[in-house]
N, C-alpha and C positions, 0 to 999 in steps of 0.2 A: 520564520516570520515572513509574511509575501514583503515582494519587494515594489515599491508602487515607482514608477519611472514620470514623473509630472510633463516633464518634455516629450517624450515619445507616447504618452498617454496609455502608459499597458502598466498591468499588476501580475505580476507573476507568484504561481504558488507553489509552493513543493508539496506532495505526496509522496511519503516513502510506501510501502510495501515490506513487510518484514514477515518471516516466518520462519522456524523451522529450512535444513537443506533437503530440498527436493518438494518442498509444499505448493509448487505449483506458481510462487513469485513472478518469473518469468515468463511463463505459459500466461499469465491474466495479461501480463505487456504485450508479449506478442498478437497476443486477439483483439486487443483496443486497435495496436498499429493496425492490424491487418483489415478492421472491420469501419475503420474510420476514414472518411472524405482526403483525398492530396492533401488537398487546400486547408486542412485544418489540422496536419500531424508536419511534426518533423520527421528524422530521421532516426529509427531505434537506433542505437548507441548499445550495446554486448561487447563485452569482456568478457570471456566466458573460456574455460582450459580445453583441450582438448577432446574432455570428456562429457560437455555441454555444460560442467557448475560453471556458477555466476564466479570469475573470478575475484571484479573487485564489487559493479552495479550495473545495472542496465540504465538507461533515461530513455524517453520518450518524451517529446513536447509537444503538450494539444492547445489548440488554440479554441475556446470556451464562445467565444463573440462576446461582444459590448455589454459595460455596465455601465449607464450613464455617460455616455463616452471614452471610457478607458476600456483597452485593449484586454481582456482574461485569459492569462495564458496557465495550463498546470503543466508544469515539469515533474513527471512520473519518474521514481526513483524505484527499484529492488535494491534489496541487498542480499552479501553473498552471508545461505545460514552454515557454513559451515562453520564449526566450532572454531577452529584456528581465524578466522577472519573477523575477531571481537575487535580492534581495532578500525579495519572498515564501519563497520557497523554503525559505530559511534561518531565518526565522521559525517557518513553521509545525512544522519538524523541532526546536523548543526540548520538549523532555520526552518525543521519543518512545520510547514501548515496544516497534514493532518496524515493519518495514519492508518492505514488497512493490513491488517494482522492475518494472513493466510494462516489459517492450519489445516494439516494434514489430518483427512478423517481417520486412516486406518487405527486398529488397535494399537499394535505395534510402536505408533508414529507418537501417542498421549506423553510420553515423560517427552520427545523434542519438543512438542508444542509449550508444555509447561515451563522448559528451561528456556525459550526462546520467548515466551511472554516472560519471564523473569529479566532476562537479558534488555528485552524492550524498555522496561522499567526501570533498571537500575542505568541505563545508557542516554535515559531523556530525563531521570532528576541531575545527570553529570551538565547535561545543556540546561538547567532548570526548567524543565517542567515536567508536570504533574500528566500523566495519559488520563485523569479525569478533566483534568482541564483544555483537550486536545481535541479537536475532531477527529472521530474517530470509528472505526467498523470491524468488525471478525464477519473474516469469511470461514465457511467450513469447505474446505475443497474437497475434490474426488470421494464426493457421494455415489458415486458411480459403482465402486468397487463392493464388493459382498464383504468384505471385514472391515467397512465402516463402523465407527459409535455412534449409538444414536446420537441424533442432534441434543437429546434435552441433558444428557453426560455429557456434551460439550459446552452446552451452554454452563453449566455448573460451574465447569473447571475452568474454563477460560472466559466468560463473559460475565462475570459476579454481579454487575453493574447494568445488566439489560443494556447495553448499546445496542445501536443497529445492527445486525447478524443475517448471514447468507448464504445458501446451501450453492454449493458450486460444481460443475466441472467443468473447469480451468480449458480443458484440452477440447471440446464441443462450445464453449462461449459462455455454458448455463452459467448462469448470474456474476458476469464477468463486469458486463457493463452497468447494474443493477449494484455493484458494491460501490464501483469506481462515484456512478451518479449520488449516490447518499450522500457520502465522505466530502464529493465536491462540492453538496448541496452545504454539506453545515459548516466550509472551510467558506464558501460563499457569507454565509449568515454571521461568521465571526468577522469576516472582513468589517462588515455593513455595521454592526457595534461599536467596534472599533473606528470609522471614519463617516 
């Protein structure tokens, strides 16, 4: 849930970032960080083992500009998909604002994607809520690769619900910031409901 600060006039939102381990999480932070203004990012924040996984989460803080005179700030969250780090997980998704589910196109990759949208689901009814009730987007990453699924078999299996959806590769930028902008758009429009 954003947090609205009345005295310092700023709203800050969380976006997590969830997928499958190696779906490309961190690679979508790193290209916002890299590709975005001083003056409007923080400083990427990695945890990361010695072998580049996401230890515990990444954050990133952007700064959005004014809505009606309060401050927009989204604090970008990954989380680590390895399977041993269910605990993480469930943590970091305490007050999210909205949700960007990377999956991994390969073949190979379809059962982590399905346990990891499972995972998603059973880890945001623990915080109460519903991912239809969430802002919310699937990216498809690394389209890139020749043993991608088609998009319209991902769309099936993971997007039942026609959300917003996005062919990506994560590591070139393609529809890095086109995921990111959606998700903020409809975490913006639930704010605005709301208050």
């Amino acid at each position: 849930m954003s947090f609205i600060n009345y005295s310092s006039r700023e709203i800050n939102c969380k976006i997590v970032y969830y997928g499958p381990g190696l779906c490309g999480k961190t690679t979508n932070l790193q290209y916002v960080h890299k590709r975005t203004a001083n003056d409007r990012k923080g400083k990427l924040i990695s945890l990361a083992t010695e072998t580049e996984r996401t230890l515990f989460f990444d954050f990133l803080p952007l700064a959005l500009g004014d809505i009606k005179g309060f401050k927009v700030r989204f604090h970008l969250y990954t989380v680590p998909g390895q399977v041993f780090y269910a605990a993480s997980r469930k943590l970091i998704l305490k007050g999210v604002d909205g949700v960007v589910f990377v999956a991994d196109s390969q073949m190979e990759r379809a059962d982590a994607n399905l346990e990891s949208m499972d995972d998603l689901q059973i880890n945001l009814k623990d915080h109460g809520f519903e991912l239809d009730n969430l802002p919310y987007a699937v990216q498809y990453n690394k389209r890139d690769l020749p043993n991608a699924i088609p998009v319209d078999e991902m769309e099936s299996l993971l997007n039942p619900r026609a959300m917003p959806s996005f062919e990506a590769v994560a590591t070139t930028g393609q529809g890095v910031f086109e995921t990111l902008k959606d998700v903020a758009r409809q975490v913006i429009l639930e704010l605005k409901k709301q208050y």
